[in-house]
C-alpha positions as CSV (number, residue, x, y, z in Angstrom):
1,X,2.2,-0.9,-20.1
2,X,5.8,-0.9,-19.8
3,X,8.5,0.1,-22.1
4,X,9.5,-3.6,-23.1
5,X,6.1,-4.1,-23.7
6,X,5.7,-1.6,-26.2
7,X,8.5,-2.2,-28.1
8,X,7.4,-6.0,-28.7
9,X,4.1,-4.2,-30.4
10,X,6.3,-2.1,-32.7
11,X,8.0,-5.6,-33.7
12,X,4.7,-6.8,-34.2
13,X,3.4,-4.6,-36.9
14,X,-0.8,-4.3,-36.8
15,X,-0.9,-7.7,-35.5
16,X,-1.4,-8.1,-31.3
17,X,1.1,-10.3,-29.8
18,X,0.4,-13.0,-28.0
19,X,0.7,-12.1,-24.1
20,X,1.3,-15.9,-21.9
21,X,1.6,-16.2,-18.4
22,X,5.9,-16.1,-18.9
23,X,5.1,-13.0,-20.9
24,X,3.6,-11.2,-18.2
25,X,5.9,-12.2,-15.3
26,X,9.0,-11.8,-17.6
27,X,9.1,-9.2,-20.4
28,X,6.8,-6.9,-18.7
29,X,8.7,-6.4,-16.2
30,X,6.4,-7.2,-13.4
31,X,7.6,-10.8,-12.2
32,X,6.7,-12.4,-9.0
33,X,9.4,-11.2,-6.7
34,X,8.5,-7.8,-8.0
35,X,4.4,-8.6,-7.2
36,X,5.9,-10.2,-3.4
37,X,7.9,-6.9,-2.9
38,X,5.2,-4.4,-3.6
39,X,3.0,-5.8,-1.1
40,X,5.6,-5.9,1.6
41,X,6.0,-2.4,1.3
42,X,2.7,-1.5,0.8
43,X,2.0,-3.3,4.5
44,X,5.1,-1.7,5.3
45,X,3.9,1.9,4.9
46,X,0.7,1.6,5.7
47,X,0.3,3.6,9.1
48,X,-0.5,7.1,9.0
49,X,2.0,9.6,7.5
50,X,3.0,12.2,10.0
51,X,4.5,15.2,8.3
52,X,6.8,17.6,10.6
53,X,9.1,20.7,9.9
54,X,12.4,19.7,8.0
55,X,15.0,18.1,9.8
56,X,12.7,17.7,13.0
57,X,11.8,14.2,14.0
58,X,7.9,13.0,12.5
59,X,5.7,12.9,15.3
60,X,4.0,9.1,14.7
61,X,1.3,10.0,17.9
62,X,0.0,13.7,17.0
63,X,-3.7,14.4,17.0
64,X,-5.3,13.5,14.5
65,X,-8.8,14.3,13.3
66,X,-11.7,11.7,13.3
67,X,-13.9,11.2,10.4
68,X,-16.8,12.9,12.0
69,X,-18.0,15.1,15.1
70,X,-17.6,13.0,17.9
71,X,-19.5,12.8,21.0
72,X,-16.8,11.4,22.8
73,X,-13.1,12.0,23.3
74,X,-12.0,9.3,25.6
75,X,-12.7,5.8,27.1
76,X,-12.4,4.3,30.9
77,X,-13.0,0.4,30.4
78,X,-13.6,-1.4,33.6
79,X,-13.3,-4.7,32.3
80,X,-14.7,-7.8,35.0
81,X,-11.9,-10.3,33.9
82,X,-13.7,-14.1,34.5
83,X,-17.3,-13.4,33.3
84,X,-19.8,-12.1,35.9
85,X,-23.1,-13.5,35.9
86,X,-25.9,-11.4,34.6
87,X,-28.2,-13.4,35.9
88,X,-27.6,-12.5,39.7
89,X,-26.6,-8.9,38.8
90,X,-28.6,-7.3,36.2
91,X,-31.4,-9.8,34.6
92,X,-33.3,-11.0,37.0
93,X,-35.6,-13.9,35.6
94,X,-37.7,-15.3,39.0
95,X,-38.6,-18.4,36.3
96,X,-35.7,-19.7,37.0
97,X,-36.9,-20.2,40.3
98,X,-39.8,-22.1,39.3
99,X,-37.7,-24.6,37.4
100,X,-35.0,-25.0,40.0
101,X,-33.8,-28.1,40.8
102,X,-34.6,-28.9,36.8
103,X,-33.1,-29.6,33.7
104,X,-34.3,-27.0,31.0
105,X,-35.9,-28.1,28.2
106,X,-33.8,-29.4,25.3
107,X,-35.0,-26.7,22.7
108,X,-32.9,-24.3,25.3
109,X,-29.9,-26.1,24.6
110,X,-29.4,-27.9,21.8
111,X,-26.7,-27.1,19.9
112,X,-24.5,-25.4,22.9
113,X,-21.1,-25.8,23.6
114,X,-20.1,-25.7,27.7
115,X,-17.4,-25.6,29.2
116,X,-17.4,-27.7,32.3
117,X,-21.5,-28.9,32.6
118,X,-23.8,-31.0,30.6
119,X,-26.7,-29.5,28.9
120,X,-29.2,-31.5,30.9
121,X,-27.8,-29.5,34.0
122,X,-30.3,-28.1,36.6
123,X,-31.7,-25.0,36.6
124,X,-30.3,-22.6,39.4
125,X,-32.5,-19.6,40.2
126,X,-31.1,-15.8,41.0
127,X,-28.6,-15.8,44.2
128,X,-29.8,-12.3,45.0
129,X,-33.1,-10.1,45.2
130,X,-33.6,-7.5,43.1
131,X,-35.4,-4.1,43.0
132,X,-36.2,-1.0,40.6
133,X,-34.2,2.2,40.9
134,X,-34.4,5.7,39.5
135,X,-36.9,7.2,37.5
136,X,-35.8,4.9,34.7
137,X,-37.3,1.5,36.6
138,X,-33.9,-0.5,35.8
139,X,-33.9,-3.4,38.4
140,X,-30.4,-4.0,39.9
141,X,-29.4,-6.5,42.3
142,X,-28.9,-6.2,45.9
143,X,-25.5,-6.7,46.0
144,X,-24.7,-3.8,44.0
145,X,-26.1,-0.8,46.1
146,X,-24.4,1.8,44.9
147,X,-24.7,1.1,41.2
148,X,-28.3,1.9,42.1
149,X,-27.8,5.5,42.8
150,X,-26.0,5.6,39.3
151,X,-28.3,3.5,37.8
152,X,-30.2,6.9,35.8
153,X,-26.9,7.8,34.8
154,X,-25.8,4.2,32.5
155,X,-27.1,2.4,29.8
156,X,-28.2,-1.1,30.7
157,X,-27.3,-3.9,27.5
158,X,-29.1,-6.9,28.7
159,X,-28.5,-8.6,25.1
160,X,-25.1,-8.7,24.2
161,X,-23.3,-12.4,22.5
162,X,-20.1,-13.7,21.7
163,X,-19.0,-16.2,19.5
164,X,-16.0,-17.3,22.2
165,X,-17.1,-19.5,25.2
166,X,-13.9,-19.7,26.4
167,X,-11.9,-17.2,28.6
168,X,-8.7,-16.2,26.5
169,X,-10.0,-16.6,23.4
170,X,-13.3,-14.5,24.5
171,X,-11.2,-11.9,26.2
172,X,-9.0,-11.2,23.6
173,X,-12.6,-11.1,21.2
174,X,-14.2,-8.6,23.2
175,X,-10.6,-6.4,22.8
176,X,-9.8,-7.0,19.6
177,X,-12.4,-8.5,17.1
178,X,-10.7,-11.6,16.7
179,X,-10.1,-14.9,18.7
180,X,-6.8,-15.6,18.6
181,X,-3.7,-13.6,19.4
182,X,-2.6,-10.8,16.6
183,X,-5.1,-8.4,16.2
184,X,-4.5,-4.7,17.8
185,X,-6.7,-4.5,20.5
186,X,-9.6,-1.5,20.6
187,X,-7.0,1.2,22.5
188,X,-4.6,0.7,19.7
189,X,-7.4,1.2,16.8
190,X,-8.3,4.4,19.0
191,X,-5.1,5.4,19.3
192,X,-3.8,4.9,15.7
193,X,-7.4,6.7,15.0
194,X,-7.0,9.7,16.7
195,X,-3.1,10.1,18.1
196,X,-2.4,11.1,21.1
197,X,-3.9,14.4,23.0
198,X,-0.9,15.2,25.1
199,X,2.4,13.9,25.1
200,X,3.3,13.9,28.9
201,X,1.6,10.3,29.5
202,X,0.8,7.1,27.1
203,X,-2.5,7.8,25.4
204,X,-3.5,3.8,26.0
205,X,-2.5,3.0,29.3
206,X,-3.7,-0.4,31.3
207,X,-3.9,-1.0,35.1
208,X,-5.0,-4.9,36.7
209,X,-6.2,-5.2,39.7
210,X,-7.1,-9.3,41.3
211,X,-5.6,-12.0,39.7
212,X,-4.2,-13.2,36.3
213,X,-6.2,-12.5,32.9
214,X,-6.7,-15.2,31.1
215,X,-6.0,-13.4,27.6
216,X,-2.8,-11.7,28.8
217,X,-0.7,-8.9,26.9
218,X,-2.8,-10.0,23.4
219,X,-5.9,-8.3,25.1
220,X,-3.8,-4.6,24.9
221,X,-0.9,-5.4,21.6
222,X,-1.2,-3.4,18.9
223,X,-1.2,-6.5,17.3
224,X,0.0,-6.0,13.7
225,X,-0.1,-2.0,14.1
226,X,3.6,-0.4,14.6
227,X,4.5,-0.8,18.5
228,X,3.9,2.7,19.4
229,X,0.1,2.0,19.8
230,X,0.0,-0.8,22.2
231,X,-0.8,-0.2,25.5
232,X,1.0,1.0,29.0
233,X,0.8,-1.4,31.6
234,X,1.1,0.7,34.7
235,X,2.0,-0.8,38.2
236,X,-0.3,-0.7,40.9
237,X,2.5,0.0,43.5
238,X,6.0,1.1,43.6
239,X,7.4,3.1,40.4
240,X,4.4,2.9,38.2
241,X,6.6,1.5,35.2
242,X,9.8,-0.7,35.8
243,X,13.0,0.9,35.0
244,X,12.2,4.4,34.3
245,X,14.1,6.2,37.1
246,X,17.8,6.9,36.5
247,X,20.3,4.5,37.6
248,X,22.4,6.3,40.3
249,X,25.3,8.7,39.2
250,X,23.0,9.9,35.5
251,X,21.9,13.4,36.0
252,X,19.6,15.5,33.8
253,X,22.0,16.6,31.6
254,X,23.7,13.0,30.8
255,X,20.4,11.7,30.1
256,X,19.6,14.2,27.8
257,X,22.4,14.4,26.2
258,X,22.5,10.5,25.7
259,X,18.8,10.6,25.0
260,X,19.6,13.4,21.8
261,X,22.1,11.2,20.8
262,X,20.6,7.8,20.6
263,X,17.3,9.9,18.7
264,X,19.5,11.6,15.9
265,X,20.8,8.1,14.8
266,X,17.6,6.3,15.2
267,X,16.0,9.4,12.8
268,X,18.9,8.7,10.5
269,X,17.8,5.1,10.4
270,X,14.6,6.3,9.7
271,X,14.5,8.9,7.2
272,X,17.0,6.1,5.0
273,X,14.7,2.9,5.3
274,X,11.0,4.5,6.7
275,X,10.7,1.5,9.1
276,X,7.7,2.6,11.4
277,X,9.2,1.0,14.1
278,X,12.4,3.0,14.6
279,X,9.2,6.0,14.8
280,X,7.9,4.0,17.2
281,X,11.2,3.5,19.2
282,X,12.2,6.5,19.0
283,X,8.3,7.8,20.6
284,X,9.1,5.4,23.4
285,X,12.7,6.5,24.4
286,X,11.1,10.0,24.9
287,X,8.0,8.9,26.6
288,X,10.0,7.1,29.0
289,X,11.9,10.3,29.7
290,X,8.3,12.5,30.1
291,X,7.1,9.3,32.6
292,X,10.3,10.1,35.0
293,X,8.2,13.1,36.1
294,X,4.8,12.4,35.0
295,X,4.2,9.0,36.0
296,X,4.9,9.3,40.0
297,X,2.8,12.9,40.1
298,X,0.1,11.4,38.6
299,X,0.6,8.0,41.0
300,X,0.5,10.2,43.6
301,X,-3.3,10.9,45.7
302,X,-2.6,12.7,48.2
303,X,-3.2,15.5,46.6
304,X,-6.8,14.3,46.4
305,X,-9.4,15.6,48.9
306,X,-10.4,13.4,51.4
307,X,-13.7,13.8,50.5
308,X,-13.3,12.2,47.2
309,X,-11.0,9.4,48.4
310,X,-13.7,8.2,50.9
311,X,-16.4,8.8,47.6
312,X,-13.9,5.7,45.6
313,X,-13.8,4.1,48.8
314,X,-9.7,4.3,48.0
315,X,-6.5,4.5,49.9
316,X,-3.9,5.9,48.6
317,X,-0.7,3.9,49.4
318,X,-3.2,0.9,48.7
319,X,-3.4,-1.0,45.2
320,X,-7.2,-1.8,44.8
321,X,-10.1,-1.4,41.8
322,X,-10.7,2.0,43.6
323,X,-7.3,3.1,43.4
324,X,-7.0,2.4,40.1
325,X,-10.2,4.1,38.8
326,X,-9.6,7.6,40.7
327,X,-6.3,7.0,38.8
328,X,-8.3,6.5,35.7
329,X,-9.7,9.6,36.5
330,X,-6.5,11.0,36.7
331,X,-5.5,10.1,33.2
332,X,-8.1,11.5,31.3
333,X,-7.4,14.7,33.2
334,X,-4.1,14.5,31.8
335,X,-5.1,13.5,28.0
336,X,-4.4,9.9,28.3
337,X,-7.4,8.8,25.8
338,X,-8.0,5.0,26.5
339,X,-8.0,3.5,29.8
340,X,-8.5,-0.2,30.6
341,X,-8.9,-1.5,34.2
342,X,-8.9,-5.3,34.3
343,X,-10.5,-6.5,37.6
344,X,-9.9,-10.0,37.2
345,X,-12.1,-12.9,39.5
346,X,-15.1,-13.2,38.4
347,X,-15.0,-16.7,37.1
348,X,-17.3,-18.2,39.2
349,X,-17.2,-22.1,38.8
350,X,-18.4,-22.6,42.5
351,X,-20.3,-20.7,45.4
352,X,-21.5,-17.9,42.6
353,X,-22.9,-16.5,45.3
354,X,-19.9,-15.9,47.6
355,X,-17.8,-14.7,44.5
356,X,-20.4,-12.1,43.8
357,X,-20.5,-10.7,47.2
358,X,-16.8,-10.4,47.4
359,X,-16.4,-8.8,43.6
360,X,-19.1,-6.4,44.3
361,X,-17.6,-5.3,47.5
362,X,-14.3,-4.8,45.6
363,X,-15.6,-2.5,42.7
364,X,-19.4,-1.4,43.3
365,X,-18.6,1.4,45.2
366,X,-15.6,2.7,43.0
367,X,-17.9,2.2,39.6
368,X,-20.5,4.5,41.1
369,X,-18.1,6.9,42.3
370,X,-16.0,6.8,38.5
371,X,-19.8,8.1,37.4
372,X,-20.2,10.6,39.9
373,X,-17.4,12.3,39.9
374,X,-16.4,12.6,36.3
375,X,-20.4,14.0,35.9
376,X,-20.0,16.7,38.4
377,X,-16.7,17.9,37.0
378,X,-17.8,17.9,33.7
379,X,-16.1,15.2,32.1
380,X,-18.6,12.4,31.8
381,X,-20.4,13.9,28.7
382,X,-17.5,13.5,26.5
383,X,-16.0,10.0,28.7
384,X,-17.5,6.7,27.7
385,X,-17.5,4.2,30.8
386,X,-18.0,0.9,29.7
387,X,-18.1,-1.5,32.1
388,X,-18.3,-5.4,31.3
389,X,-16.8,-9.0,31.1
390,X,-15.7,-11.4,28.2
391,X,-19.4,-13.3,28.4
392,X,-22.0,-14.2,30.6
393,X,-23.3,-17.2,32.9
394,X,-25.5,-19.8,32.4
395,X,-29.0,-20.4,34.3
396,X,-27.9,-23.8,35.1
397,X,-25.5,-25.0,38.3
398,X,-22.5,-26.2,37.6
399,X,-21.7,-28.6,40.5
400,X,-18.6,-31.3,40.2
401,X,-17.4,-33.2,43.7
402,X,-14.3,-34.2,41.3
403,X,-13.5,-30.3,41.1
404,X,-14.9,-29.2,44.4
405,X,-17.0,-27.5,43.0
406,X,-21.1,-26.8,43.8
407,X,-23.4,-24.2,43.7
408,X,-21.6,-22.4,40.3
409,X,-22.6,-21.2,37.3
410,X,-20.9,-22.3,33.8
411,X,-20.0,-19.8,30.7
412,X,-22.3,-18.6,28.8
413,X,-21.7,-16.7,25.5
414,X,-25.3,-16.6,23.9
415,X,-26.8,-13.8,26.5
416,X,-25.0,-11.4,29.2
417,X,-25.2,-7.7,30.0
418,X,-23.2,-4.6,29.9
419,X,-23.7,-1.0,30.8
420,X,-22.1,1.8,29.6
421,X,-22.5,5.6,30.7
422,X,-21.5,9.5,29.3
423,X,-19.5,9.8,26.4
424,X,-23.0,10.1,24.1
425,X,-25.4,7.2,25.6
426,X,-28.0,7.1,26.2
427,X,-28.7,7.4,30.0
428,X,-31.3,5.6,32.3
429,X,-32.0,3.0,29.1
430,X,-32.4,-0.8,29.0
431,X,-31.9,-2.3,26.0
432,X,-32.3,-5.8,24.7
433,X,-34.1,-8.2,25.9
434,X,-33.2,-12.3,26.8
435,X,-35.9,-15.2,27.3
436,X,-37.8,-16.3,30.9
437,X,-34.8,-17.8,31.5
438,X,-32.4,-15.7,30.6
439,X,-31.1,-17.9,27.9
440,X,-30.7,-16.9,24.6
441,X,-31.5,-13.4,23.2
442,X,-35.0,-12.6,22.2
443,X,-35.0,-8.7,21.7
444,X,-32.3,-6.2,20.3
445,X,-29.3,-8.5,20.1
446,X,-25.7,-7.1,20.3
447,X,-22.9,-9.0,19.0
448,X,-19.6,-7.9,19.9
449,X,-19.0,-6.3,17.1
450,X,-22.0,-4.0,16.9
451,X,-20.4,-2.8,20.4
452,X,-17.2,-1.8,18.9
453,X,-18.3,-0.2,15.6
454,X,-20.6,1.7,18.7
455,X,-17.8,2.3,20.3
456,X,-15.6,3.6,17.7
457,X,-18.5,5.6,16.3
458,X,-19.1,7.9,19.8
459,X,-15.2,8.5,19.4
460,X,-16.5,10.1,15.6
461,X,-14.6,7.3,13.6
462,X,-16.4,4.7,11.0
463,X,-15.5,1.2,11.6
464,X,-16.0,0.4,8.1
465,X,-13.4,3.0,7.2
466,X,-10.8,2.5,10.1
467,X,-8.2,0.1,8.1
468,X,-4.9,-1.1,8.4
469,X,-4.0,-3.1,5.3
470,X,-1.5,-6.0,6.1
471,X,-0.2,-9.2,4.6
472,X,-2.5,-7.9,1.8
473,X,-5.9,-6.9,3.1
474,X,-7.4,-4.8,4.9
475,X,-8.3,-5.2,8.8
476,X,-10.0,-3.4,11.2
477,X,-11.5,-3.8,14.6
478,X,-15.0,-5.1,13.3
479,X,-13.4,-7.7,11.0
480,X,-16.0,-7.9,7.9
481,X,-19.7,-6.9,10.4
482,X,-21.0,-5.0,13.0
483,X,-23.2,-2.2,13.0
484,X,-23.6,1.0,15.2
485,X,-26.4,0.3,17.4
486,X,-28.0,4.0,17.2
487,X,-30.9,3.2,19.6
488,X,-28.5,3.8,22.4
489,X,-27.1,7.0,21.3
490,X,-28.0,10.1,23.1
């Protein structure tokens, strides 16, 4: 109770006063500017608070501890940008060659949303044979033949759903929780989790390899999160990131001394209003200075054996998926603690078939190899590889002279698969479970956000408790489900 408050129940003797609504907001002292105000600043405080020695700049990405013991410290993401279909990869379902050529029944899809086919579409059976591998029995599709020798290694997830059916919006839901542009994505929560290991290289660094991605720069933002935590795009050729060599005629020294002078009046600015942002900037300038000789060593392969070049199936002055997963590699080496590789083209409207074959080609052999070689150097039991797209593809053909298009398969967000390996999974396991025909879910379902609170539990942090309050509330990746799926944990 404020001062003002108590002195109107002195004036009142024994008797209460009466408190109104212009009471509250006026005498009391709390009024509704006051009410706006306080939540601004709450949101605007509400990152981590960094404490450092006095008069030295706060250190906004130091390692931090997570809420429990984790089993893994960092993630490699290979994420198939486009949707690849389960059903010629992972699931097979030889009922779907039965029914070929015919609609499936309307108890399969009533209710379902598509994209470019009608729901009365024929059935299209498997493109590819399949065959069991490993002691664990998984069957794997032809096309993916060294995935196969892995295939004891990884965790198969033949039941995971979506609530997207559309590429953007399911890309950026598989990143961040959340349909729609905003969010942070999962290597920001990580990052604003647990900081940074090492200070040499961004802790959330993104490669793409193929074509566009649908979702864009919202599937890596750190959304509402302060700047700092959004992730690094690297280039696949050329300086790794625009701009960060010197301009001719700045040596060390002017840089530096430019550099020092630039960060003591952005800490000025920041020790008089707290903005996280000026942190933030002032993390990047540095960074940026750290990349001028970290970035192009670590670019740099030819400092890897030729045996494990040929392994990844990479060349070294050569952008490709292999490339950029022996540079993966590379990062975690180096304490870079979320890696996403977007391999985009798998959004096979027509000839499912052919974009299979050429898709597999491009990142079979570099997936298997990731596996092997972080296992025999040690590094794949505290690495989580997770490798999967933004949904799945539907058992019926999508054909359309109009469009050009035959012999495709449509999106499908109700049943796909996922595998993940190290990191605390469990290995040589297939979970979940869809129908005949590999249409809806019938055992072990995984929504999207059962993956991430997964995810983010391995890493030892609760996705119930890792919050950022903005605008108000409190967010996190899971939005208000999800639940760690403890079957699959080692």
């Amino acid at each position: 109770m404020s001062h003002e408050c108590e002195k109107n129940k002195k004036r009142s003797g024994e008797h209460p006063i009466k408190v109104t609504r212009r009471h509250f907001f006026q005498e009391c002292g709390v009024g509704v500017g006051k009410i706006a105000l306080a939540s601004l600043l709450t949101d605007a405080f509400a990152a981590p608070s960094f404490s450092a020695p006095p008069g030295a700049m706060p250190n906004p990405m130091a390692a931090r501890k997570p809420h429990f013991a984790p089993k893994a410290k960092r993630i490699i993401y290979l994420f198939m940008s486009g949707a690849p279909s389960q059903l010629d990869l992972f699931d097979y379902k030889p009922d779907l060659l039965k029914y070929e050529g015919k609609p499936l029944p309307p108890s399969f899809t009533k209710g379902q949303r598509y994209a470019f086919i009608r729901a009365d579409a024929a059935v299209m059976g498997p493109r590819y044979k399949f065959a069991k591998h490993g002691q664990s029995g998984a069957e794997i599709s032809e096309i993916l033949p060294h995935l196969a020798k892995v295939v004891d290694d990884i965790c198969l997830i033949k039941s995971v759903k979506t609530d997207q059916f559309n590429h953007a919006p399911a890309q950026i839901y598989m990143n961040t929780g959340f349909g729609q542009p905003g969010r942070p994505s999962m290597g920001s929560w990580v990052t604003y989790g647990l900081g940074a290991e090492k200070n040499d290289l961004p802790a959330f660094v993104v490669l793409s390899t193929g074509a566009g991605i649908s979702g864009g720069a919202a599937n890596w933002s750190s959304g509402f999160l302060p700047s700092m935590y959004s992730g690094v795009r690297l280039r696949n050729q050329g300086d790794a990131i625009l701009d960060v060599s010197s301009p001719a005629g700045i040596d060390d020294r002017l840089q530096r001394d430019s550099l020092n002078l630039i960060s003591e009046l952005n800490q000025r600015t920041l020790t008089r209003d707290g903005d996280p942002e000026i942190a933030a900037r002032i993390a990047a300038y540095e960074m940026a200075h750290r990349l001028q000789t970290s970035a192009p060593e670590l670019m740099d392969l030819r400092s890897e054996s030729k045996e494990t070049l040929e392994l990844y199936g990479a060349d070294p002055d050569k952008p490709s998926f292999a490339r950029a997963c022996l540079l993966a590699r590379r990062m975690i080496e180096r304490g870079v603690r979320f890696v996403n590789i977007y391999h985009e083209g798998w959004d096979a409207h027509s000839d499912v078939a052919g974009n299979l074959k050429g898709n597999c080609q491009a990142t079979d052999q570099a997936s298997a190899a990731l596996i092997m070689d972080l296992k025999r150097r040690g590094l794949l039991e505290d690495t989580l590889v997770i490798w999967g797209g933004e949904f799945g593809r539907t058992p019926m053909v999508e054909s359309n002279a109009a469009l050009g298009r035959s012999q495709g398969r449509d999106h499908h967000p109700t049943a796909f698969t996922m595998w993940m390996a190290g990191g605390g999974i469990k290995p040589g396991l297939t979970y979940g479970k869809t129908d005949d025909l590999g249409f809806n879910v019938v055992e072990n379902p995984v929504h999207v956000h059962d993956l991430q609170a997964t995810i983010l539990h391995l890493l030892g942090m609760d996705h119930e408790r890792l919050t950022y309050r903005y605008q108000g509330r409190d967010f996190r990746l899971t939005d208000v489900e999800g639940i760690v799926l403890r079957d699959l944990l080692a």
